[in-house]
C-alpha positions, -999 to +999 in steps of 0.1 A: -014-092+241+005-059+246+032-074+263+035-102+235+041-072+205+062-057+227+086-086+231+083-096+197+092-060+186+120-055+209+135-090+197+134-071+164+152-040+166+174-063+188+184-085+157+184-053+136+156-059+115+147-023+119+150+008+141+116+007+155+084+008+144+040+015+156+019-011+159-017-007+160-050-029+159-086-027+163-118-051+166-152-045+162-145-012+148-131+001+178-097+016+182-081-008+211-041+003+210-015+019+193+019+012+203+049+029+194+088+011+200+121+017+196+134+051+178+140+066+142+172+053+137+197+028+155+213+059+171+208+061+206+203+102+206+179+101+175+145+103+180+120+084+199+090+066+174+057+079+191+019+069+180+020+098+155+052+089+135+049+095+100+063+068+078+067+062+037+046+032+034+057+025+000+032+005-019+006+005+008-002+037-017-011+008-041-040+002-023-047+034-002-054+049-017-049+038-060-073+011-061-094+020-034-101+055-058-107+029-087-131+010-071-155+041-055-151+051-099-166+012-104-190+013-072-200+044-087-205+036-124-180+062-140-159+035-145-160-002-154-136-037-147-138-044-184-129-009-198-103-008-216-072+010-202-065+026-237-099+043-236-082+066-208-046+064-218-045+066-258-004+063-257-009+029-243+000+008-272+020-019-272+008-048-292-015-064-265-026-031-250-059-034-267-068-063-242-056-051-212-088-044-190-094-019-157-097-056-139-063-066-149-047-034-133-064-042-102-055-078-096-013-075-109-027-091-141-002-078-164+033-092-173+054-065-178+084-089-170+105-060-162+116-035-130+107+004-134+139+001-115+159-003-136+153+028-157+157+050-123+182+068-146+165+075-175+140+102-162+106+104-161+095+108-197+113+073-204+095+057-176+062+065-186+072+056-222+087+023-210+052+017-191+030+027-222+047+007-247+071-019-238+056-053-253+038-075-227+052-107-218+014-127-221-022-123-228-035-095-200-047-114-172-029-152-179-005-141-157-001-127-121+031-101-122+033-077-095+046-047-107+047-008-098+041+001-139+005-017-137-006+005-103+012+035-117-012+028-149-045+023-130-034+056-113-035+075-148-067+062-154-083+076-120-067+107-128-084+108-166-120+097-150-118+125-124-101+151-144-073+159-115-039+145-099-043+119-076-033+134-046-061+162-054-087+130-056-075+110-026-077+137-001-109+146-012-125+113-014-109+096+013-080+116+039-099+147+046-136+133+052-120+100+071-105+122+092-066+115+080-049+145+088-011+133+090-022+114+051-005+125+022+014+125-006+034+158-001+050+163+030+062+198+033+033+205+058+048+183+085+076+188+110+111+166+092+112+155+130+079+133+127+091+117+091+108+088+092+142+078+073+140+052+050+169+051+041+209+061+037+205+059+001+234+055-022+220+065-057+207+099-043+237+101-021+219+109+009+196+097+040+155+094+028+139+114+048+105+129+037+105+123+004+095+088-022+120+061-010+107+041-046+132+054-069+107+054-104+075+072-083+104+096-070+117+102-106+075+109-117+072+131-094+086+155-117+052+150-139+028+135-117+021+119-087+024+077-092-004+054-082+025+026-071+038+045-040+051+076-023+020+079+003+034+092+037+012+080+066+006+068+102-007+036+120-037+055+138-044+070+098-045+040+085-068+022+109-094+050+103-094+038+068-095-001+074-127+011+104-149+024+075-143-012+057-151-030+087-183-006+092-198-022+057-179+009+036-199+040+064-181+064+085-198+092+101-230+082+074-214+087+045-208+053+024-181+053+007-178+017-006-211-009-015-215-047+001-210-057-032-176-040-040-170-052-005-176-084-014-153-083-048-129-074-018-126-105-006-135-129-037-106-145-050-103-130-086-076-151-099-091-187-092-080-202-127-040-189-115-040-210-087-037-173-067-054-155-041-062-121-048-090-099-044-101-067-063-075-040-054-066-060-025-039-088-015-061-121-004-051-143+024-014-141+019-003-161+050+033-150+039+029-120+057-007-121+075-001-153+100-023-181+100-045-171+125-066-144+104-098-160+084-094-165+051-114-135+041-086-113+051-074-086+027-042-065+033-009-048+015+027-051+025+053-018+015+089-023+009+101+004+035+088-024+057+051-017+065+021-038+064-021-032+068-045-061+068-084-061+079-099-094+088-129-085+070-151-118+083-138-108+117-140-077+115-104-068+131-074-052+115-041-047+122-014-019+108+023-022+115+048+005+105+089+005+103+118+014+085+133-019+071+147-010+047+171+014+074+201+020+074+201+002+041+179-020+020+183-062+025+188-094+005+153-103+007+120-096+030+124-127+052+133-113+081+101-090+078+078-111+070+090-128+101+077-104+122+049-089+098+032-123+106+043-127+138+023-100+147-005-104+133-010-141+148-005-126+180-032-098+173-059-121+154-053-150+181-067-123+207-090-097+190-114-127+171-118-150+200 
């Protein structure tokens, strides 16, 4: 199997899809391999990627660890799927914000039918008012619309219920007792060497290295820390966090999820959409995930070109890092979903027989 990745990765950064990138998978909740290839740019002198590589992987935050915060608040009872988001956020008022639920946050239930984007520009305080009262498009939850405004919303709403930034909350609840030590949201404890670039970025006029690639978390990061992206992490990280979901929600006996959220996981909460997506999670998205995986696989994709999944029925998972979106961003995510799923039928094809 390690000889397969390798050769599908090397045909990669051979077509230029990115510089390199870590691959890593696991099965039975055991750590088989992590792979490193290629380097940190497509300069021959620049740095080698190793196990240990730190990438921005860009809305993978949206998951790990926004909604995965949201759901310990639910699993716990200090917070609720049908509360409703202006209960926690009192400036949320457009005309349909009355009806917009906790649940609609975490399945992409709410049509913003705009880019956050597009107001790069216009500074923080215009984002969040653009998120907080722009007029939705339809009835919360008629409509699937992924969108960073809706994660950056269920991120304020973590934040009110624990009383504290984000990034305070998330290494509390999950990076420090899980054992993620190269985790976080600020990255001034970490060697520039070990970051990856993201990109040669023309707005900000220079290469992305070691700070938010998404251009509206960057510009909040003036005021807070978004719940839509700006994590910086690594494959073996990762894989610590998708173990504890494969143990039933335990690491080290502490639980930190229920079967029954567990199961909400993996339920297909939009049915009546003619979608597949579970609670905080991306369902069986063979887009991205293969079509080897069961069907009870959940996972996230990140623009800088990363991807987690975790074959829950299975119980094997598989995280793949890169840097897509160097030297510069592309037309569209073909190409990476190309190998994104590639992958992942060569892993699941081996680590469920």
């Amino acid at each position: 199997m390690e000889r397969r990745i390798e050769a599908r990765v090397l045909r990669a950064i051979n077509e230029k899809v990115f510089p390199g990138c870590v691959v890593g998978f696991l099965s039975g909740g055991t750590q088989h391999a992590v792979l490193a290839f290629g380097r940190h740019t497509f300069d021959a002198v620049s740095k080698a990627m190793d196990k240990d590589s730190i990438f921005d992987v860009a809305s993978i935050t949206k998951a790990i660890p926004t909604s995965s915060l949201a759901l310990q608040l639910i699993d716990t009872g200090r917070l609720r799927l049908d509360d409703k988001v202006k209960r926690f956020i009192p400036e949320f008022s457009s005309s349909r914000s009355e009806r917009v639920l906790v649940r609609h946050l975490l399945t992409q239930t709410v049509n913003y039918n705009f880019r956050l984007s597009s107001l790069k520009d216009s500074g923080p305080q215009a984002i969040l008012n653009a998120i907080c009262t722009s007029e939705l498009s339809d009835e919360p939850g008629s409509t699937f619309f992924y969108s960073n405004a809706t994660s950056i919303l269920l991120g304020m709403v973590v934040e009110k219920v624990f009383g504290e930034c984000l990034a305070v909350s998330a290494q509390r609840e999950f990076f420090d007792p899980l054992g993620m030590a190269r985790t976080s949201f600020f990255t001034d404890g970490f060697s520039r060497d070990d970051i990856v670039p993201t990109e040669i970025d023309p707005w900000r006029r220079r290469t992305i290295q070691g700070e938010v690639h998404d251009e509206s978390a960057w510009a909040l990061r003036q005021v807070m820390v978004a719940g839509s992206a700006g994590l910086f992490s690594t494959v073996p990280d990762i894989l610590r966090f998708l173990r504890m979901l494969l143990n039933d929600g335990f690491h080290e006996g502490r639980r930190y999820f229920s079967a029954s959220c567990l199961e909400q996981m993996v339920t297909n909460q939009t049915p009546s959409l003619g979608l597949q997506a579970g609670l905080g999670w991306e369902l069986n998205q063979e887009r991205y995930m293969g079509s080897v995986c069961s069907r009870s696989t959940i996972g996230k994709t990140g623009f800088t070109g990363c991807v987690c999944m975790a074959d829950m029925a299975a119980k094997s998972a598989m995280v793949m890092l890169s840097n897509w979106t160097y030297p510069s961003r592309k037309a569209d995510t073909a190409a990476i979903d190309c190998v994104r799923r590639d992958i992942a039928d060569i892993v699941f094809s081996s680590v469920n027989k």
